[in-house]
C-alpha positions in Angstrom: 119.5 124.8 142.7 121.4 126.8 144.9 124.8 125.3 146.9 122.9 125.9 150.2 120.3 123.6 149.2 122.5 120.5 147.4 124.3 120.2 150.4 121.3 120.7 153.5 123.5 123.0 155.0 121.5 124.6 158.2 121.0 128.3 156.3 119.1 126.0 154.0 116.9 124.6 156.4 116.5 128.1 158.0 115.5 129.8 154.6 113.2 126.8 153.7 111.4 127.3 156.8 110.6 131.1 156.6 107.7 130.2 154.9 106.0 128.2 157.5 107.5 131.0 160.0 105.0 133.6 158.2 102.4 131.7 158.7 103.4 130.8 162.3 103.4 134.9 163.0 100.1 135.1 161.3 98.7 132.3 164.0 100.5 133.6 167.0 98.9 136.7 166.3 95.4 135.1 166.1 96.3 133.6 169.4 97.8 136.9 171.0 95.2 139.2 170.1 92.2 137.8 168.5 90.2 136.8 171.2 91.3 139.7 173.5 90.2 142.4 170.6 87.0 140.8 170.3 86.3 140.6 173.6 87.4 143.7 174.9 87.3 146.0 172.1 84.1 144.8 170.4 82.5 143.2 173.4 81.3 140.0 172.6 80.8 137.4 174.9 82.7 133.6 175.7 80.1 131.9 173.1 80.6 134.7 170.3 84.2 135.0 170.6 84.5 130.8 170.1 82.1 130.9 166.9 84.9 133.6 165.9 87.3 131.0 166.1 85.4 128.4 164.6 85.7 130.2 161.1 89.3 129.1 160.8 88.8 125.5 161.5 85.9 125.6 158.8 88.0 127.2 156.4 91.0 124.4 157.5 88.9 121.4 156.4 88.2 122.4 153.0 91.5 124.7 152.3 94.2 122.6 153.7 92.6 119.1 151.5 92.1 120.5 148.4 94.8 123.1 148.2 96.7 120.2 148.9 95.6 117.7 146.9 95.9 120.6 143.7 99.4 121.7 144.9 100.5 118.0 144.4 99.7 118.1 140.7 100.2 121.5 139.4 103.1 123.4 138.3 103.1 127.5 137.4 105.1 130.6 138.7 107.6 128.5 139.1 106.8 125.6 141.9 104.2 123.4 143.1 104.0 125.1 146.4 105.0 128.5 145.4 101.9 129.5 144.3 99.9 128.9 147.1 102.1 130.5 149.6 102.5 133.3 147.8 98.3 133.9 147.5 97.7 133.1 150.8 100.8 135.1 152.6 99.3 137.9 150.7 95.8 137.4 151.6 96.6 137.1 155.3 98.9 140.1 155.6 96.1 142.0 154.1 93.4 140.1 157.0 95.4 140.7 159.9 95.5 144.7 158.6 91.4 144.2 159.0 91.8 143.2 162.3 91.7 146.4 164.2 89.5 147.9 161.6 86.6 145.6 161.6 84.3 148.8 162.6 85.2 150.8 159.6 84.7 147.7 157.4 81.1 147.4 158.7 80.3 150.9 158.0 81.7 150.9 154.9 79.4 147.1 153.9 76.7 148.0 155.7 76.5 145.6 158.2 74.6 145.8 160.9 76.0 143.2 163.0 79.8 143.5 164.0 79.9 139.6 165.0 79.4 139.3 161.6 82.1 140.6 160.3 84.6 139.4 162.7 83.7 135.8 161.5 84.1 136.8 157.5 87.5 138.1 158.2 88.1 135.7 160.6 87.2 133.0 158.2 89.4 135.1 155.2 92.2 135.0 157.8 92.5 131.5 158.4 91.6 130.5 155.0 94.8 132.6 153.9 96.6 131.0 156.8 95.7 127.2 155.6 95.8 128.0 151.7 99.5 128.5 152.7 100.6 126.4 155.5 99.7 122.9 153.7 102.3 124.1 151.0 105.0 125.8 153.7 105.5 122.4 155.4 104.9 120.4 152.5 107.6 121.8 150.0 109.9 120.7 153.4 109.2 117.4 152.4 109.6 117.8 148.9 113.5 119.4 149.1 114.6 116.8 151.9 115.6 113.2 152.1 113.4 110.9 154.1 115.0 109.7 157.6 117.2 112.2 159.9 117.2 115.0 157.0 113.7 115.3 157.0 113.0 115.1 160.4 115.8 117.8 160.8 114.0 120.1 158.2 110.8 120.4 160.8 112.5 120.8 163.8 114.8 123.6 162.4 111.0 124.7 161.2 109.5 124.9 164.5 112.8 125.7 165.8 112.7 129.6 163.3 109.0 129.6 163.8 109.5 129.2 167.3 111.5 132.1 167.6 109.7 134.7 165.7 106.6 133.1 167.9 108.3 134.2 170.4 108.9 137.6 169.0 105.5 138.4 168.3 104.3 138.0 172.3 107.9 140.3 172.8 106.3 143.1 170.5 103.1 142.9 172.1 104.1 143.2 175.5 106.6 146.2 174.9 104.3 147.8 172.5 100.8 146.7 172.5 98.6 144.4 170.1 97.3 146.6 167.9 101.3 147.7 166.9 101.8 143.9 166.9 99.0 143.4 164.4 100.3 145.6 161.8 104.1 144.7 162.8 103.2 141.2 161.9 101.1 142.0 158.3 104.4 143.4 157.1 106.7 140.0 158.3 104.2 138.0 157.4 104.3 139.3 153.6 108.4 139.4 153.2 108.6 136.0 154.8 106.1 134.4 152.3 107.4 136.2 149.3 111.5 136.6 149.4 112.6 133.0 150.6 110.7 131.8 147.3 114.0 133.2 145.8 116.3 130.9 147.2 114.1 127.7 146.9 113.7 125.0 144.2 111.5 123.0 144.2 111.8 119.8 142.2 109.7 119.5 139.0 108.6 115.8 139.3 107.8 114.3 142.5 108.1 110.4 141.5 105.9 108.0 142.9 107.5 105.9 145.3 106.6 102.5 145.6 107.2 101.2 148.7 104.8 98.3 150.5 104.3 100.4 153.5 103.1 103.4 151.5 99.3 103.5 153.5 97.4 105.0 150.6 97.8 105.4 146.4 94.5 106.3 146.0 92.6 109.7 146.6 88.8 109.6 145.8 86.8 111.5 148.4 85.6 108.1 149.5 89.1 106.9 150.5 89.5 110.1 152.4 86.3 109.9 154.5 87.4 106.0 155.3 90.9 107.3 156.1 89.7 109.9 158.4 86.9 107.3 160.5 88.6 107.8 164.1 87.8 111.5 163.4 84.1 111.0 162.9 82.3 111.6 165.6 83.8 115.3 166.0 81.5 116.2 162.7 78.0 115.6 163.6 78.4 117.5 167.2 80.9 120.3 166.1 77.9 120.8 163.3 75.1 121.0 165.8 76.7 123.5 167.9 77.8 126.0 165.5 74.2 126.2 163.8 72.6 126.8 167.6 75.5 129.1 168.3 75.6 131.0 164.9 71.6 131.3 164.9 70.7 131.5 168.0 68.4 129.1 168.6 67.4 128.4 171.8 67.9 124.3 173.6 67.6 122.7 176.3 70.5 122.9 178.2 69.7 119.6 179.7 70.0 118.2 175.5 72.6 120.0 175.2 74.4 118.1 178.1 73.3 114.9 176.7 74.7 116.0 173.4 77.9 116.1 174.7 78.2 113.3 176.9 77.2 111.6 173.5 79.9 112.8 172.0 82.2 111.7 174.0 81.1 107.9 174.2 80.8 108.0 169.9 84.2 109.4 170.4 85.6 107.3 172.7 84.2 104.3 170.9 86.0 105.3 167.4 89.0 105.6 168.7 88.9 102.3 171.0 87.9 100.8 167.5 91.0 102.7 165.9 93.5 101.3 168.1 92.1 97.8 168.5 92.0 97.3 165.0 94.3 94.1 163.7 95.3 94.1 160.0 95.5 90.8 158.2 98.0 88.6 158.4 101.4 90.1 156.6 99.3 93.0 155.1 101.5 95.7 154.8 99.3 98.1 153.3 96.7 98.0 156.1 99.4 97.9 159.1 99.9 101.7 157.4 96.9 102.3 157.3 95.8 101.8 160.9 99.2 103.4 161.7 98.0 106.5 160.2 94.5 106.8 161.8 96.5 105.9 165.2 98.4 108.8 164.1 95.3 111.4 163.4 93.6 110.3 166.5 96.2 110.6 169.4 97.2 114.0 167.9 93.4 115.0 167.7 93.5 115.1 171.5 96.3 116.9 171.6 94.8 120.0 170.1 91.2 119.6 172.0 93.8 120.7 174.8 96.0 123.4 173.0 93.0 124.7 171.4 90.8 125.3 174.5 94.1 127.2 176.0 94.6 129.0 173.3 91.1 130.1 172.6 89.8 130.6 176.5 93.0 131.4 178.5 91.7 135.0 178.8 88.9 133.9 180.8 90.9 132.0 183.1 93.0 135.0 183.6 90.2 137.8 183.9 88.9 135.7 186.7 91.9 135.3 188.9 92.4 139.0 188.1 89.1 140.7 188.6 86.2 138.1 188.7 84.1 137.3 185.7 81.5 139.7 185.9 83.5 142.8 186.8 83.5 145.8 184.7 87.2 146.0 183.2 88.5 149.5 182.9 90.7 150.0 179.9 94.2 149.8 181.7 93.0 146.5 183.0 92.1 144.9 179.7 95.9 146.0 178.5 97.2 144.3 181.6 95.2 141.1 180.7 96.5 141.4 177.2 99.7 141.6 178.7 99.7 138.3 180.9 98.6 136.8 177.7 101.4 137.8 175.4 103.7 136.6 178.5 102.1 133.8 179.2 102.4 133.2 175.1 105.9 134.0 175.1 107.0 131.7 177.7 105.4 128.7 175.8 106.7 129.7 172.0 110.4 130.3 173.6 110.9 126.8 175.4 108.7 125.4 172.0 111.6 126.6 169.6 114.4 126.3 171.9 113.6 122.4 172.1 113.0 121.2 168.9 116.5 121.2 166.9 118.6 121.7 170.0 116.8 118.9 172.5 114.0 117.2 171.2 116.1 115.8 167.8 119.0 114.4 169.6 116.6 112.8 171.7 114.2 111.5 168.7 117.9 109.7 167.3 118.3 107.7 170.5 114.9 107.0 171.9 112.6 107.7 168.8 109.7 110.3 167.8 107.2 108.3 169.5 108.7 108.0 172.9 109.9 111.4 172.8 107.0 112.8 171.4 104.5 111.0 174.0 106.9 111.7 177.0 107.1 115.6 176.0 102.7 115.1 175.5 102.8 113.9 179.1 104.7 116.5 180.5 102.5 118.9 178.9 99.4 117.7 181.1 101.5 118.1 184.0 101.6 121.1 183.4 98.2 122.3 182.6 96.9 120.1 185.4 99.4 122.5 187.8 97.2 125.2 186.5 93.7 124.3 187.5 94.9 123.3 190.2 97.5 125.7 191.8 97.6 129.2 189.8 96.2 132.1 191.4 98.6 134.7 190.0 100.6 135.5 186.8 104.0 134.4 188.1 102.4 130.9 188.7 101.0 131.1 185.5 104.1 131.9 184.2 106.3 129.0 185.3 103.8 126.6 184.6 103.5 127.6 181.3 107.4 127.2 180.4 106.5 123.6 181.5 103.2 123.3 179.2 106.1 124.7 176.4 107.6 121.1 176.4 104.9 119.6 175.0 104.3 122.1 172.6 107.6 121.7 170.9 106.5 118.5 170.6 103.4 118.9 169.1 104.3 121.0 166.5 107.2 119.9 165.2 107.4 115.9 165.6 104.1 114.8 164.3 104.3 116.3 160.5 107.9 114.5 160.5 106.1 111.3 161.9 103.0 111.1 159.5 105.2 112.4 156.4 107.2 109.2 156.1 103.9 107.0 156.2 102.7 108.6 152.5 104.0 108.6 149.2 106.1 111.8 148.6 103.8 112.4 145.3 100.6 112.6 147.7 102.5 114.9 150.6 100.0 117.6 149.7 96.9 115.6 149.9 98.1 113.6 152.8 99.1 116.5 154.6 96.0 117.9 154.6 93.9 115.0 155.5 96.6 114.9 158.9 95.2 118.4 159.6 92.1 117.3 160.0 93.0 116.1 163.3 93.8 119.8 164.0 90.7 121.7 162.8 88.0 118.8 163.7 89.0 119.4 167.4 89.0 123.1 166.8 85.6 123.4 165.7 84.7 121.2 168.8 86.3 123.7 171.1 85.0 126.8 169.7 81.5 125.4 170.0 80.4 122.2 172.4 83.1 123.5 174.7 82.8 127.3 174.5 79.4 126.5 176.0 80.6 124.2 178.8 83.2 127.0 179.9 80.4 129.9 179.1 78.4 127.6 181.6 81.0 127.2 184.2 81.2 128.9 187.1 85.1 128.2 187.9 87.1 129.2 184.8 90.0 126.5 185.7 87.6 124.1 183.8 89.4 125.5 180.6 92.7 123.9 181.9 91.2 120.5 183.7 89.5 120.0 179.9 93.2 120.6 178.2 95.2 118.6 181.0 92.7 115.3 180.6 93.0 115.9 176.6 96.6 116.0 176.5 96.5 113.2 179.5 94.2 111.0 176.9 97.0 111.9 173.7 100.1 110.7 176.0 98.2 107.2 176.4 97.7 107.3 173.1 100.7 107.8 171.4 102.4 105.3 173.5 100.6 102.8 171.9 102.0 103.7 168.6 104.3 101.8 166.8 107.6 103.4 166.1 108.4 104.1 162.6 111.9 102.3 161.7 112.9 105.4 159.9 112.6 107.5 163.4 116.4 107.1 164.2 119.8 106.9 162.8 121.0 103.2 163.9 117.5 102.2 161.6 
């Protein structure tokens, strides 16, 4: 083990979260160019670009669990977490080089539909993506202390991640997305392979038993019980995507119904969630429902990210030019443009907060507080967008205020949820807490890719994400805060 790492010095934390960085890249790219390219460049429409999306969520429930739960009891090239970030920084470097190239691919396969092969490397993207990231933020938690260290160790990763977030939008904007795509396959490789260097990983990962720990056991049982305020997402995100992906032709009027369904089942499971009482001095179960409180107030949070992220291009085409309007190809650059701004703004207040603001505020006030104020602020902001943007300076400004929230979101909540599992589980656990990423995912790229499709005025993608984020703020106020959250604990 390297001096850098015995004494947590911050070139230690930097290097340990390169990883995560690469895999951070990989996504911002995703969110920079993926639904632009498949709009513009292979025409498909609202519905077809969110069933695109959906691959990656799909490959995010099965790759994040088990990779995780394997990671946490394997040991070859040298790490537990090495492995797996290695194969899948690899694998996505090679699927963001597909990207622009999807029409040579089907050629070369034989395909006679291009939608469907944007979802396969869609889905090999993401899968890459989530074989790796489960590992990258995990193996934080395996090389820091519990408390401030740890805590530290994910805001300095959001912090680096941040930054080269932040980059990618700057190369796409100066250059253009197709130079950021294959920019990014070469970063994306180094910063999976060479930080492995420097890292070591310890060998045995002791249980640790504590009374608080939430959950020792790992059947696939244990996992659907632990995941119950994220039910009702499966049923409906599974309906959609099989009308979506074959066509078939409903109702509208069901369709409504569906979804207003949804919502109550929804709504109802997560009332349920944070009404539940566990028995008297039960330690065990207090965790428990701590973690499901957990899963569930961030599962709102990324319904809202999730619908900006994946629709914001609709939003701005028709402020721009109108919806149906023919785009000539100078003005689908410039849309790509606002995008990568628009991008840029949010990733550089989301890794200038984290170490520098959002930590020192997390020692005196807590991660909850913090984290639900920053949520709140966040709605704010994408509220001021439905509401009041009509050009991209607007836009702008109100995205640098969305970028508060963001911080939050991606940095505070791993450091939260880490410290209610054992240490020998972190894999597994962390990939059950991505659930409440992906779930919502698939939710947006289908059920609500049709509401937007269906929507006259595009600003419903921003009232959806303000009243999600709105709903998370409430929610993670009710949470207790963990007594490991700040330093006088």
């Amino acid at each position: 083990m390297r001096d850098f790492q015995k004494k947590l010095s911050n070139s230690f934390y930097a290097v340990v979260s390169l990883p995560a960085t690469a895999m951070g890249f990989a996504l911002s790219i995703q969110i920079a160019a993926l639904s632009w390219i498949m709009s513009f460049r292979y025409n498909l429409n609202i519905e077809e670009v969110g069933i695109v999306w959906a691959a990656g969520p799909l490959a995010g429930i099965f790759g994040q669990v088990i990779v995780g739960m394997i990671s946490d009891n394997v040991w070859f090239w040298g790490g537990r977490r090495r492995p797996f970030i290695l194969i899948g920084g690899t694998l996505a470097a090679l699927m963001l080089l597909a990207l622009p190239n999807l029409d040579a691919i089907k050629s070369f396969f034989g395909f006679g539909d291009i939608l469907v092969v944007a979802v396969m490397v869609a889905l090999t993207l993401d899968m890459s993506i989530n074989i790796s990231f489960n590992p990258t933020r995990s193996v934080i938690a395996d090389v820091t202390p519990e408390g401030i260290p740890r805590t530290k160790g994910y805001t300095w990763m959001q912090t680096i991640s941040g930054f080269f977030g932040v980059l990618a939008y700057f190369v796409g904007i100066v250059f253009d997305n197709f130079f950021l795509i294959y920019f990014g396959a070469v970063l994306v490789f180094l910063f999976s392979v060479v930080p492995l260097i420097f890292i070591s990983e310890p060998k045995s990962l002791k249980l640790e038993e504590k009374d608080d720990q939430p959950y020792k056991k790992s059947s696939v049982w244990d996992i659907i019980k632990v995941i119950e305020p994220l039910w009702g997402y499966v049923p409906f995100a599974t309906y959609f995507l099989i009308i979506n992906a074959f066509e078939i032709r409903v109702d509208e009027a069901f369709n409504d119904y569906l979804i207003i369904a949804f919502i109550i089942l929804h709504g109802l499971l997560t009332l349920k969630t944070f009404f539940k009482k566990p028995a008297h001095n039960n330690i065990e179960q207090t965790s428990r429902i701590g973690f499901q409180k957990v899963l569930s107030a961030h599962s709102f949070s990324w319904i809202g990210v999730q619908t900006m992220f994946v629709y914001m291009f609709a939003f701005i085409r028709e402020f721009k030019y109108g919806s149906d309007s023919e785009l000539l190809p100078e003005q689908q650059n410039e849309i790509g443009v606002i995008i990568n701004v628009s991008f840029l703004i949010l990733n550089a207040v989301g890794f200038i907060l984290p170490a520098f603001v959002l930590e020192p505020f997390t020692e005196k006030i807590g991660r909850i507080k913090t984290h639900f104020i920053s949520i709140g602020i966040m709605s704010a902001g994408y509220w001021s967008i439905a509401l009041f943007t009509n050009s991209p300076v607007m836009l702008y400004i109100f995205m640098a205020v969305c970028g508060i929230g963001w911080a939050a979101v991606v940095s505070l909540p791993f450091a939260i949820m880490s410290e209610k599992v054992d240490k020998s589980l972190m894999g597994l656990y962390m990939g059950i807490f991505n659930l409440s990423v992906v779930l919502p995912q698939l939710i947006v790229s289908s059920g609500i890719g049709r509401i937007i499709q269906n929507s006259e005025g595009k600003n419903i993608i921003f009232i959806i994400s303000g009243v999600s984020l709105m709903i998370s703020a409430v929610l993670w106020s009710l949470i207790r805060e963990d007594r490991n959250s700040r330093s006088e604990d």
